[in-house]
C-alpha positions as CSV (number, residue, x, y, z in Angstrom):
1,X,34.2,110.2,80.0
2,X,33.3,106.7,78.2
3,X,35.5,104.3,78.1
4,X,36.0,101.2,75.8
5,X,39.1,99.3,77.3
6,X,38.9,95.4,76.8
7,X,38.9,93.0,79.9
8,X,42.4,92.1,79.6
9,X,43.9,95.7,79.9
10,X,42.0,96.5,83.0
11,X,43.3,93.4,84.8
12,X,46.6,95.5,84.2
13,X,46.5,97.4,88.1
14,X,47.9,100.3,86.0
15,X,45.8,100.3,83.4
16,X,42.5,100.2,85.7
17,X,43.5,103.3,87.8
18,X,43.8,105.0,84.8
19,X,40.5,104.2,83.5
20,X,38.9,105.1,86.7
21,X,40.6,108.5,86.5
22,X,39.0,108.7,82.7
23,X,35.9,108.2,84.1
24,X,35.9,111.2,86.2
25,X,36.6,113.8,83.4
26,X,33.2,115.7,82.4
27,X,35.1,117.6,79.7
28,X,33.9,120.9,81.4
29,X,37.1,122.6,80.5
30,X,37.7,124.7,83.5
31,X,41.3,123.1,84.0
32,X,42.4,124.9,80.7
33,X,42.1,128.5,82.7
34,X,44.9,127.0,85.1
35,X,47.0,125.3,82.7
36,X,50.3,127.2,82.2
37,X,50.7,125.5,78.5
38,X,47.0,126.2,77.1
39,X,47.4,130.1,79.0
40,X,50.7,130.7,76.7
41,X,50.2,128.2,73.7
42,X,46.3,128.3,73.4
43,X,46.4,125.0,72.0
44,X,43.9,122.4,73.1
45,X,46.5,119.8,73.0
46,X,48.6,121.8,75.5
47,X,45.3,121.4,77.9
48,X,45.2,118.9,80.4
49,X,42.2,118.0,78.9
50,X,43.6,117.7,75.4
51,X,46.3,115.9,77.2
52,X,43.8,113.5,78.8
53,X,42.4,112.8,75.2
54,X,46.3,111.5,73.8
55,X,46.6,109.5,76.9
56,X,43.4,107.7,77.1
57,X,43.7,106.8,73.1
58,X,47.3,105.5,73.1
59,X,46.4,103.0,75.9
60,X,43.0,102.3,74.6
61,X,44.3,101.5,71.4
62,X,47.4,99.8,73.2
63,X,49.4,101.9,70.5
64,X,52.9,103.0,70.8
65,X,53.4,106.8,71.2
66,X,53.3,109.2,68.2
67,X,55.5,112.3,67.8
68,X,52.1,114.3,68.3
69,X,51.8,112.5,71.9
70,X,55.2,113.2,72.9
71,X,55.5,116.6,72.5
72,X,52.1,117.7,74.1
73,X,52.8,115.4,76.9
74,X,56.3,116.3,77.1
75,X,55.0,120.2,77.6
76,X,53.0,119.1,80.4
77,X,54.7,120.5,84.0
78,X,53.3,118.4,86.2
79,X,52.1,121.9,88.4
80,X,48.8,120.0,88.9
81,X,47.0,123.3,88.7
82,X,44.4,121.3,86.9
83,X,43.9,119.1,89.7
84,X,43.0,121.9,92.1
85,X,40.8,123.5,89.9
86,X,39.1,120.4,88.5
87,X,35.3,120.1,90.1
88,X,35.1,116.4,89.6
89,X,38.1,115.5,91.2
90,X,40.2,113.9,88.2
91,X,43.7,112.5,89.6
92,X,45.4,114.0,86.8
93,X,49.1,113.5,87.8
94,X,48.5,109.4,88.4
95,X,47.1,109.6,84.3
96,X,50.2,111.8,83.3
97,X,52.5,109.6,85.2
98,X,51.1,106.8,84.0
99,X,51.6,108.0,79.8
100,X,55.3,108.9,80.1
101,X,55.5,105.6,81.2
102,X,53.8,104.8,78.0
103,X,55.7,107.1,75.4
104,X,58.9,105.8,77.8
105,X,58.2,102.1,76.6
106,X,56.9,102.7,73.5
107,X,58.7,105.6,71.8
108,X,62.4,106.1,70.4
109,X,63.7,109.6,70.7
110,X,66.5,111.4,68.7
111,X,69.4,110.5,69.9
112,X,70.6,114.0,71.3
113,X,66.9,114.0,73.5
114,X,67.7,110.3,74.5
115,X,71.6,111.8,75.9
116,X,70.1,114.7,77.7
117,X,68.1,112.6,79.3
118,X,70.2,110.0,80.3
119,X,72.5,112.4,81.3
120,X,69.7,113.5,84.1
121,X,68.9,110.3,85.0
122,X,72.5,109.0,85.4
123,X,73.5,112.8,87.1
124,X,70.9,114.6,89.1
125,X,69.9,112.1,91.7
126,X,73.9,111.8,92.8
127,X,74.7,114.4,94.7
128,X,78.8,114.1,94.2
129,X,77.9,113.6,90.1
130,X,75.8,116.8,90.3
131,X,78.6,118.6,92.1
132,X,81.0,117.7,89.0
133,X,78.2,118.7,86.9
134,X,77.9,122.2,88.7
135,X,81.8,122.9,88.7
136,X,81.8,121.9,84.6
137,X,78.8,124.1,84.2
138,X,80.7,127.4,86.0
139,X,83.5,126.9,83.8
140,X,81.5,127.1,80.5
141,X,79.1,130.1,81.7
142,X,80.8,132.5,81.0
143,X,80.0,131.6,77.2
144,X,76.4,130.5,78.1
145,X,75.4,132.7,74.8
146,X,77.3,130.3,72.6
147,X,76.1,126.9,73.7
148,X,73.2,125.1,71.7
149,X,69.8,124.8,73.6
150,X,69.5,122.5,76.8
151,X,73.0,123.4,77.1
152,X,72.9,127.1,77.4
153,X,69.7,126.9,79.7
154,X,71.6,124.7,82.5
155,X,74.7,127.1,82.0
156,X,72.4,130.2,82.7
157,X,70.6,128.0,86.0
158,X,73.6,127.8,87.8
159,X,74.5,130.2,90.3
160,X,77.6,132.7,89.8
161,X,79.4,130.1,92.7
162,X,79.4,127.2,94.1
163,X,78.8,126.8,97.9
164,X,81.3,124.7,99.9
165,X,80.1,121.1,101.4
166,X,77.8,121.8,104.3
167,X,78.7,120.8,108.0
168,X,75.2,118.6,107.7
169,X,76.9,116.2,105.2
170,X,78.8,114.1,108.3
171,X,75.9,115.0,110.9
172,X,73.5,111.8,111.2
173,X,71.7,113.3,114.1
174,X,71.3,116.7,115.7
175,X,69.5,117.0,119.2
176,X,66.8,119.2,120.5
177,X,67.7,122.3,122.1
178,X,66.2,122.3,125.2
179,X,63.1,120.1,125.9
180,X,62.7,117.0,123.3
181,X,59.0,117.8,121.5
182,X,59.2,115.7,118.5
183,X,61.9,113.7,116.3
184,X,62.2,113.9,113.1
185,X,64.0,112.7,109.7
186,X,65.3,115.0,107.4
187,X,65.3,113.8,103.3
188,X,69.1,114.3,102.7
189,X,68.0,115.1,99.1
190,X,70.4,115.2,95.9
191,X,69.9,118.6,94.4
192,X,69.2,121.2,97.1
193,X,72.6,119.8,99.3
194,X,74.7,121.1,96.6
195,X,73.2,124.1,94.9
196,X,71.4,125.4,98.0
197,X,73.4,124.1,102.1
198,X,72.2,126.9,103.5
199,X,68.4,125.8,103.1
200,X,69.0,122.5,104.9
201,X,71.1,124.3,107.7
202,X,68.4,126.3,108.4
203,X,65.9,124.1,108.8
204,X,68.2,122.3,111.1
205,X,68.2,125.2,113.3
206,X,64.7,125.9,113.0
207,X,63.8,122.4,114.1
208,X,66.0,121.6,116.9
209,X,65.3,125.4,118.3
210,X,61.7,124.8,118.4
211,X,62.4,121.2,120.0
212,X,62.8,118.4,117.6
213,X,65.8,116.1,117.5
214,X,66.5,116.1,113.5
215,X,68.2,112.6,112.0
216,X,68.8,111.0,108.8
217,X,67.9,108.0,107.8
218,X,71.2,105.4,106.4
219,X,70.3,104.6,103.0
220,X,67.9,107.7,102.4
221,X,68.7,109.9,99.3
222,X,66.9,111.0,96.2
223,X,63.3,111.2,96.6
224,X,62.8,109.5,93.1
225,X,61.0,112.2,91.3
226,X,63.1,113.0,88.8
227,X,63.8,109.6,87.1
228,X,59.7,109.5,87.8
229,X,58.8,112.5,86.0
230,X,60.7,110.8,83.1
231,X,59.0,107.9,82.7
232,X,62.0,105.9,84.0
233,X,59.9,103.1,86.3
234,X,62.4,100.6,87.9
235,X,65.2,103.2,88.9
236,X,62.2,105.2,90.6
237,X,61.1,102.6,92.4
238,X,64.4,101.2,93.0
239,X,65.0,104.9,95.1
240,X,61.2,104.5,96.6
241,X,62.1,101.2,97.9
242,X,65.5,102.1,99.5
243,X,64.1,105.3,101.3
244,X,61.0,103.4,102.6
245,X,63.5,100.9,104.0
246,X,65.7,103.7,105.5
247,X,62.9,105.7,107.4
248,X,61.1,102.2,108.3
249,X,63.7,101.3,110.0
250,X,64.1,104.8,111.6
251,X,60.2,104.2,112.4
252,X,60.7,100.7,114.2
253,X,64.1,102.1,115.8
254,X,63.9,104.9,118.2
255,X,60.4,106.1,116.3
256,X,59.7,109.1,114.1
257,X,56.8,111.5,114.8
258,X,57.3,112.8,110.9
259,X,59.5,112.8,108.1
260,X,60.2,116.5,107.3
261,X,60.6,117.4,103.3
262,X,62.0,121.2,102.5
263,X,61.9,120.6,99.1
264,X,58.4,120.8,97.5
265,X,58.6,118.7,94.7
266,X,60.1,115.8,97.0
267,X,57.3,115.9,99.6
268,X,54.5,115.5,96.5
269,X,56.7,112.4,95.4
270,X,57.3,111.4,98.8
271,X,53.7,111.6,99.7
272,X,52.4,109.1,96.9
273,X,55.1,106.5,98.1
274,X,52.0,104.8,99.1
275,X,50.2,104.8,95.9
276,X,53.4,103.9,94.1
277,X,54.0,100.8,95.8
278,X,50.2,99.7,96.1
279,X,50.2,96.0,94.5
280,X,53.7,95.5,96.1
281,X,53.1,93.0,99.0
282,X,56.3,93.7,100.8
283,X,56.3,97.3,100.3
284,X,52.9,98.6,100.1
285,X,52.4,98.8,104.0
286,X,55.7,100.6,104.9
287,X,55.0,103.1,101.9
288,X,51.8,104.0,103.0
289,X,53.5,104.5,106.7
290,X,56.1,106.8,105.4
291,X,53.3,108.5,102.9
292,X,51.5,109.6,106.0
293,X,54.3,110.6,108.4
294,X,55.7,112.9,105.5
295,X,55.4,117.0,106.1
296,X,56.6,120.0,104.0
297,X,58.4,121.5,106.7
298,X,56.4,124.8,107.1
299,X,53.1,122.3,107.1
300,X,54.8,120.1,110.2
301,X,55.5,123.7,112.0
302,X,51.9,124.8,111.8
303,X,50.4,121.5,112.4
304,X,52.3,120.9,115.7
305,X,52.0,124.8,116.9
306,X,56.0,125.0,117.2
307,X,56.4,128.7,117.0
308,X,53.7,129.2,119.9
309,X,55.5,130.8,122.7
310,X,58.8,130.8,120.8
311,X,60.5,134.3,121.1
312,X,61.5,136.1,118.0
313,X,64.4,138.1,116.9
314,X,64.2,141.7,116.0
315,X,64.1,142.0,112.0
316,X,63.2,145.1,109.6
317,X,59.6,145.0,108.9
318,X,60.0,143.6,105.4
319,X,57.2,142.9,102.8
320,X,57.6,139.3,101.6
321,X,56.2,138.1,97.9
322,X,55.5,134.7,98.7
323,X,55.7,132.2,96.0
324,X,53.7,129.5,96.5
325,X,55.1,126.5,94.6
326,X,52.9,124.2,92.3
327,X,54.1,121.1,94.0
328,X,53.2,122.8,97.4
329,X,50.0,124.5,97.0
330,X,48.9,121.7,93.9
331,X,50.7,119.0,94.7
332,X,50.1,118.8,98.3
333,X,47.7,121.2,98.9
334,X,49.8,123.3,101.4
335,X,49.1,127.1,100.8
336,X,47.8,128.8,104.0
337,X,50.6,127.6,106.3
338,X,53.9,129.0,105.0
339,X,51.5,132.5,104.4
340,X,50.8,132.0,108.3
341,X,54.0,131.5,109.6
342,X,55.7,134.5,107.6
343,X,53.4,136.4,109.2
344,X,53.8,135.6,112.9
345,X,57.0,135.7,111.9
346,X,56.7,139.1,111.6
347,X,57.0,139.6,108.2
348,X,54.2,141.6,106.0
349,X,53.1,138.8,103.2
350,X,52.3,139.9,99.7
351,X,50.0,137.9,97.6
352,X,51.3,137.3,93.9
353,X,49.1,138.2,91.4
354,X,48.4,134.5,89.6
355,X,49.6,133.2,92.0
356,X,48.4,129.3,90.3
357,X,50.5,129.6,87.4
358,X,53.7,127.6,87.2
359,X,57.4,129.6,87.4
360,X,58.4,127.2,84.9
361,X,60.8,125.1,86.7
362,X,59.1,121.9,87.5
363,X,62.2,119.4,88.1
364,X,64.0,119.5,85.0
365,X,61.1,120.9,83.0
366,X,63.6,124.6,82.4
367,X,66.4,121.8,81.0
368,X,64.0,119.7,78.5
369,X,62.1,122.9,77.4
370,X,64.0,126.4,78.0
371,X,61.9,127.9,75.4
372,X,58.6,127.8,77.6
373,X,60.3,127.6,80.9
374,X,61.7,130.7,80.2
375,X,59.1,132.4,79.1
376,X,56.9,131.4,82.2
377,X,59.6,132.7,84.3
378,X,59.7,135.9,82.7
379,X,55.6,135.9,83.6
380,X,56.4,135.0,87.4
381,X,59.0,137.5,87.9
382,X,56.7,140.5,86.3
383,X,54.1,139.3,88.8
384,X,55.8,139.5,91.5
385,X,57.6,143.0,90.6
386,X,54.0,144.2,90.9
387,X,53.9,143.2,94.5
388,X,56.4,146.0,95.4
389,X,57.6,143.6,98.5
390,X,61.2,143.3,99.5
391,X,61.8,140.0,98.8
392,X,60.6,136.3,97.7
393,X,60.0,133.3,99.7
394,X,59.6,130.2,98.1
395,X,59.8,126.7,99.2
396,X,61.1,125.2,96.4
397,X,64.8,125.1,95.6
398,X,63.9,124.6,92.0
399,X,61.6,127.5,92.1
400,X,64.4,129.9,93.6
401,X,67.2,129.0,91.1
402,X,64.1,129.8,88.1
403,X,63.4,133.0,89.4
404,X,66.6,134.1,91.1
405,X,67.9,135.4,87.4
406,X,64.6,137.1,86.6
407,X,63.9,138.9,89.8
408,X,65.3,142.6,90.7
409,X,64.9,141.5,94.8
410,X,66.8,138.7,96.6
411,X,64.3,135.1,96.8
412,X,65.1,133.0,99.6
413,X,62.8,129.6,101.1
414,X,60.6,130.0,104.0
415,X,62.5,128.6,106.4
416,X,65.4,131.1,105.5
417,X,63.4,133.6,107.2
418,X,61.2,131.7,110.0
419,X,65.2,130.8,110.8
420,X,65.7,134.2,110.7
421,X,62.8,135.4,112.8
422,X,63.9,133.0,115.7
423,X,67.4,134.0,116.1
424,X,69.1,132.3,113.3
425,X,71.7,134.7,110.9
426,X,70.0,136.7,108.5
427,X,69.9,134.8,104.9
428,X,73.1,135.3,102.8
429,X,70.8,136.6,99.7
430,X,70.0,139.5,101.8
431,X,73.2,140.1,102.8
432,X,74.3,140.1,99.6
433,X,71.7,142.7,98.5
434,X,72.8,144.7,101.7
435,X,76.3,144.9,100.8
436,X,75.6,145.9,97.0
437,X,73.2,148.9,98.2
C-alpha cells in the first residue's frame, strides 16, 4: 500500500510503525473471509481492510476522527483472525491499537458512551470494584429484560451467583509437590479472580502437582488490556509499568523460569509488553524480558513436557468441544497444544466447525456492542451443538461467561479438566449438570 505521510509524522515512533504496517497490505482481501464483522455485516468498512483504509487516512491527513471512523473501528474485535490469515504478514492489531488511540484523542463521544466507558475503565481492572459491580448487577437481573442496552447485556453476563473469595487471594507462594521442576508467577488478574476462583485454583494444583513452585508477584494486577483496547494510553502503561516491575523483581530475586497467563486475552497483552514499551529507555529491556518468559498455561505445559510420566485419574470418556479462543489461537498463536493435552488427558477432542470466528466476547466488546456480540454468540453456540461433544473447554474466561448462556452443555477452561485428569475434583459445571440430570 502507498503511502504519503510527511517527514515530520514519521519522526513520531508511533506514527512510523504504523506506516510500515501500511506498507505490507497488498489489498488482496483474503482477511475479509476471517473477519467476524464483514462475515455478518458484509460491509467493506466492517473489513479489516476497510478498516485499514479509515486508519491510514485519519493519520495521513492528521485529522481528528469522524463518526464514520468510530463506529467501524469501534466494531472491530480485536480476534486478529486477519492477522493469521493475512499472506503478507500485516501487524494488524499494532494499526488498530494505534487508531483508538487516535479516535481516543481526537473524538468526543455522547455522553452516555463516554460513562460506560469510564465506568470500565474506573471498574474492571479493580478486582474489589468489580466485585461491587457483580453483587449490584445480581440484584437488578432478575429485570435484565427492562434495562436499556449496555445495561441489560452486563445484567444477562453475569452468572446466577457469585462465588466466595478464593483461598489464593492471601497465598503469595505455593510450593512444588514433590521434586521442584520449574517456578513460576501466576498473573493475579482482575476479572477472572472474581467471576471465575475456581479457574485459578486449578491451575494452582495443576502446576505445583506437575512440579512448579507457583508465586505472585507484589505489585502485579491487571494485565492492562482493557484500558488498552480503549484507547486509554497512560493508565495502560501505567499497569504495564507496575507488572514489569513486580515480575522483574521476581526475575532478579529467587528467578522465574516463566510467567504463566490462564487468561487468553492477558497473555496476548502480556506478550507485546515488549513492543509497548519499545522507545522507553528504562523499561524497554525488562518488558521485553517479561514478554518472552510469558506462557498461556496449556502452551508452558506442553513446552516443558510436564504431563510426561504424570499418572492420570480415572474419568468418563467424554467428548470435549474445544473452543479455541481468538486471543489464543490469533493472538498468540497457540492452537495445537491445549488440543494435545485434552487428549493425553484422555479426553476425545471435537473440532468446532469455524472454529476462526470470534464468540463475540473480546474484553468488553459483548458490553460496548450487545447487538453483534450477541449475535456472534448465538453463531458459536450452534457450531458447537453440531459437534455433539459433552462439553466445552475454553481458555478464556471471557469466552466461557459469552457462551455459558447460549450452550445446552456445561463449558469449563482447559485446565478445569487437565486438573481433573491428574487427580484434582471434577469441575463444579459438571457437577452441576450431574446433579440436574
Amino acid at each position: 500500500m502507498q503511502t504519503n505521510f510527511s517527514l515530520a509524522q514519521l519522526a513520531d515512533s508511533a506514527t512510523a510503525e504504523s506506516e510500515r504496517i501500511l506498507r505490507k497490505c497488498v489489498h488482496c482481501g483474503f482477511c475479509t473471509a476471517t473477519c467476524p464483522t464483514y462475515v455478518l455485516l458484509g460491509d467493506e468498512l466492517d473489513s479489516p481492510r476497510g478498516r485499514i483504509y479509515l486508519i491510514k487516512e485519519m493519520l495521513e491527513q492528521g485529522r481528528a476522527a469522524t463518526p464514520t471512523d468510530v463506529l467501524h473501528i469501534d466494531r472491530c474485535l480485536s480476534c486478529l483472525a486477519c492477522m493469521t490469515t493475512c499472506p503478507s504478514g500485516v501487524n494488524y492489531m499494532h494499526l488498530v491499537d494505534h487508531g483508538r488511540r487516535h479516535v481516543e484523542a481526537t473524538y468526543r463521544r455522547p455522553w452516555l458512551e463516554r460513562t460506560l466507558r469510564a465506568a470500565i475503565a474506573a471498574i474492571l481492572p479493580f478486582p474489589n470494584r468489580f466485585r461491587g459491580a457483580v453483587i449490584a448487577g445480581l440484584l437488578a437481573r432478575p429485570f435484565r429484560r427492562l434495562l436499556p442496552g449496555w445495561l441489560g447485556a452486563w445484567a444477562a453476563l453475569l452468572p446466577r451467583r457469585l462465588s466466595g473469595r478464593s483461598a489464593l487471594d492471601r497465598l503469595r507462594v505455593v510450593p512444588a509437590a514433590g521434586p521442584k521442576r520449574a517456578r513460576v508467577a501466576l498473573l493475579a488478574g482482575c476479572v477472572q479472580p472474581v467471576l471465575a476462583p475456581a479457574i485459578d485454583e486449578a491451575t494452582v494444583r495443576t502446576l505445583t502437582r506437575l512440579g512448579c513452585e507457583v508465586v505472585w508477584a507484589a505489585g502485579a494486577g491487571c494485565c492492562g488490556a482493557l484500558t488498552h483496547h480503549l484507547g486509554h494510553e497512560a493508565a495502560t502503561l501505567e499497569r504495564v509499568r507496575a507488572n514489569v516491575a513486580a515480575w522483574s523483581a521476581e526475575i532478579a530475586g529467587a528467578g522465574l523460569d516463566a510467567i504463566v497467563v490462564n487468561a487468553s486475552g492477558c497473555g496476548t497483552m502480556i506478550k507485546d509488553y515488549g513492543f509497548l514499551l519499545r522507545d522507553d529507555p528504562v523499561w524497554s529491556a525488562p518488558a521485553a524480558a517479561v514478554s518472552a518468559r510469558t506462557r498461556d498455561v496449556a502452551e508452558f505445559i506442553a513446552e516443558r513436557g510436564l504431563m510426561q510420566g504424570a499418572p492420570l485419574a480415572a474419568h468418563p470418556p467424554l467428548a470435549v468441544a474445544y473452543h479455541s479462543a481468538c486471543s489464543l489461537q490469533h493472538g498468540q498463536r497457540v492452537d495445537r497444544a491445549p488440543r494435545d493435552l485434552l487428549a493425553a488427558a484422555g479426553f476425545r477432542v471435537a473440532a468446532v466447525p469455524d472454529g476462526h470466528l470470534c464468540c463475540g466476547s473480546a474484553g468488553t466488546y459483548n458490553l460496548l456492542q450487545p447487538a453483534l456480540a450477541g449475535a456472534l454468540r448465538t453463531r458459536k453456540a450452534q457450531a458447537i451443538g453440531r459437534t455433539g461433544a459433552d462439553l466445552v473447554a475454553a481458555g478464556n474466561v471471557g469466552c466461557i461467561v459469552q457462551l455459558a448462556g447460549a450452550l445446552d452443555r456445561p463449558i469449563v477452561h482447559t485446565i478445569e479438566l487437565i486438573d481433573w485428569a491428574t487427580g484434582g475434583p471434577r469441575p463444579a459445571a459438571l457437577e452441576r449438570t450431574a446433579r440436574a440430570s
